[in-house]
N, C-alpha and C positions, 0 to 999 in steps of 0.2 A: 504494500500500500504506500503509495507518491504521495498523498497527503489523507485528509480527514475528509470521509463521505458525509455534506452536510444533508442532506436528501435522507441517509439511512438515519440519523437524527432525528428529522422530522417523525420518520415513522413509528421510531421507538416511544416517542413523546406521545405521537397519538394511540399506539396498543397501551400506553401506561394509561393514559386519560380513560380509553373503555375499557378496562379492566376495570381501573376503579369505580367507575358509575353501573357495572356489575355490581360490585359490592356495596358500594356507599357504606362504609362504616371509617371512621373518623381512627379509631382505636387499632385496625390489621395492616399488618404489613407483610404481604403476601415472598413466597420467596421469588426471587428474583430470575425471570424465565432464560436470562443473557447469559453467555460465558467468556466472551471476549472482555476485555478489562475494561475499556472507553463503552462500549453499550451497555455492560453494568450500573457504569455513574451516570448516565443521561437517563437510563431507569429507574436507579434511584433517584436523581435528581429530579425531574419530572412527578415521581409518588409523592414526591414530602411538596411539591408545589402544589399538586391536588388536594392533601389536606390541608394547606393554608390558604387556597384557595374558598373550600366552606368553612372552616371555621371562621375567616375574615366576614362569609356572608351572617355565622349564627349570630357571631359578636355583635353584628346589626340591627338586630331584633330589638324592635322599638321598647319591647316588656319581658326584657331579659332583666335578670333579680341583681342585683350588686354581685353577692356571691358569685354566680355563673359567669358574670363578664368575668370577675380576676380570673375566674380559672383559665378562662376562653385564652385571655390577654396573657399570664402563665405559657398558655400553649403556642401562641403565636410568636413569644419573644424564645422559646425552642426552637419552635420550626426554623427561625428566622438563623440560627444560629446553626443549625442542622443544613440549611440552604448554603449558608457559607462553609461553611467546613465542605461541602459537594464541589462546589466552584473551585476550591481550592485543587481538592482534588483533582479536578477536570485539568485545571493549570499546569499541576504537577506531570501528569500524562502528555500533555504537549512538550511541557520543555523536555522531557526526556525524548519526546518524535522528533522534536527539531533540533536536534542537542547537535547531533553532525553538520548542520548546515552552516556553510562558510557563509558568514555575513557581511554584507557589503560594507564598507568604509563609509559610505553616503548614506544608510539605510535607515529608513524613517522608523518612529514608533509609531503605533497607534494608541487610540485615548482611552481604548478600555483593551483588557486581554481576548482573545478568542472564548474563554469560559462563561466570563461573563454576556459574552452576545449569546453564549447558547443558554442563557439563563433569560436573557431576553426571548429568544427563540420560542423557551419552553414555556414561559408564560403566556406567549402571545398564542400557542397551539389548542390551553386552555379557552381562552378569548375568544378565539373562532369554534374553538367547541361548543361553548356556552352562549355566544353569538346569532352562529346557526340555532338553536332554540326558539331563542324569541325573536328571527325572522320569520319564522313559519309557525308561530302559537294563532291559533284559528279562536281565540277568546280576547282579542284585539281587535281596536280601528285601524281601517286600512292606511290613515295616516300614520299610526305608530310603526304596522308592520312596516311602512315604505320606509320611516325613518330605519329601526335595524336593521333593513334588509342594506340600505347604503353605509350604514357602521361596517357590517357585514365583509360589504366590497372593499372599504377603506383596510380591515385589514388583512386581511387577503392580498390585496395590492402591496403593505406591510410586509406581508409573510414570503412575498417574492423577493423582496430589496433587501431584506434580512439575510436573508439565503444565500443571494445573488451577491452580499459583500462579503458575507462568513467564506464564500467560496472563494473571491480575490483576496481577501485578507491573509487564507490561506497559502492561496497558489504564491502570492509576493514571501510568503514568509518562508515556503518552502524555496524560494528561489536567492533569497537575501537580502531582497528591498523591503523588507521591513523586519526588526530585531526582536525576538522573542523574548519578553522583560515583562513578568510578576510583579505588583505590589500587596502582600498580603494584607488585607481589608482593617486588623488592628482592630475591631470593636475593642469599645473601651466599657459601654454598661456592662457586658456579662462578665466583666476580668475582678475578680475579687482585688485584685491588687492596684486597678488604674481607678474606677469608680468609688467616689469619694464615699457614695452610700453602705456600699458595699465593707470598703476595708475599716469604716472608722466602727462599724459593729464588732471588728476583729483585734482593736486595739486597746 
């Protein structure tokens, strides 16, 4: 493999999305159907977006109790941090792909890593998942349907430019025109040690 199949990405992203609306339970974590190392983390990576994806919607619930938001909010500042730790991952796997690649002397960076556009990717698979829905809910006015059904188009049209740079970002990177360079993300809330709330309980 000459570089990274963004195309088989996609597809992993969407078997995760209908697998999990299969299930719909917030709480399983199914095993993971992949065995190559890179379709593993985009399968995981895509599940744990799934569940932050409804949780984000229960948190919503206008006659949700105190109680049940901390928990929800508890769950999403996890997920959020289970998200990263996946990206990273995903990073890790590329610099080891491109770790041979003689880089140009002139060779641009880019403004975000390749992980995270597939973090973009994978959310935006969701979007158009959940999208298509409420373009075609037949318990709507036909002005609504016509407004999502153009959301709809918008990202779709989205989901090609995405694609279509994840693949030059690629092809340049495997070539040397642009230098394969990490910043690991550093949250500082969950670090008992940088969050002031956190460490002054511990002193």
């Amino acid at each position: 493999m000459s570089s990274v199949n963004v195309q088989r990405a996609w597809e992993i992203f969407n078997t995760a999305i209908e697998h999990y609306h299969e299930v719909e339970e917030l709480n399983i974590r199914p095993i993971n159907p992949y065995n190559h190392p890179l379709e593993k983390l985009f399968w995981d990576k895509n599940w744990i977006d799934c569940i932050q994806w409804h949780t984000e919607d229960l948190i919503r619930d206008p006659e949700i109790t105190p109680a049940n938001a901390l928990l929800l909010k508890r769950k999403i500042d996890a997920l959020n941090q289970e998200r990263t730790d996946l990206v990273e991952q995903l990073d890790d796997y590329f610099l080891e792909f491109f770790k041979n690649v003689k880089v140009l002397e002139d060779a641009s960076l880019n403004t975000e890593s390749p992980a995270w556009v597939f973090d973009r990717l994978s959310i935006l698979a969701l979007k158009i998942y959940h999208m298509e829905i409420e373009a075609y809910r037949n318990d709507i006015s036909v002005e609504q349907k016509n407004r999502n059904q153009n959301k709809l188009s918008v990202l779709l049209e989205q989901k090609l430019d995405v694609c279509n740079a994840l693949e030059n970002l690629f092809q340049n990177i495997q070539q040397g025109k642009v230098k394969m360079k990490v910043y690991r993300q550093m949250k500082m809330y969950n670090d008992e040690t940088l969050n002031p709330i956190l460490y002054s309980k511990n002193s």
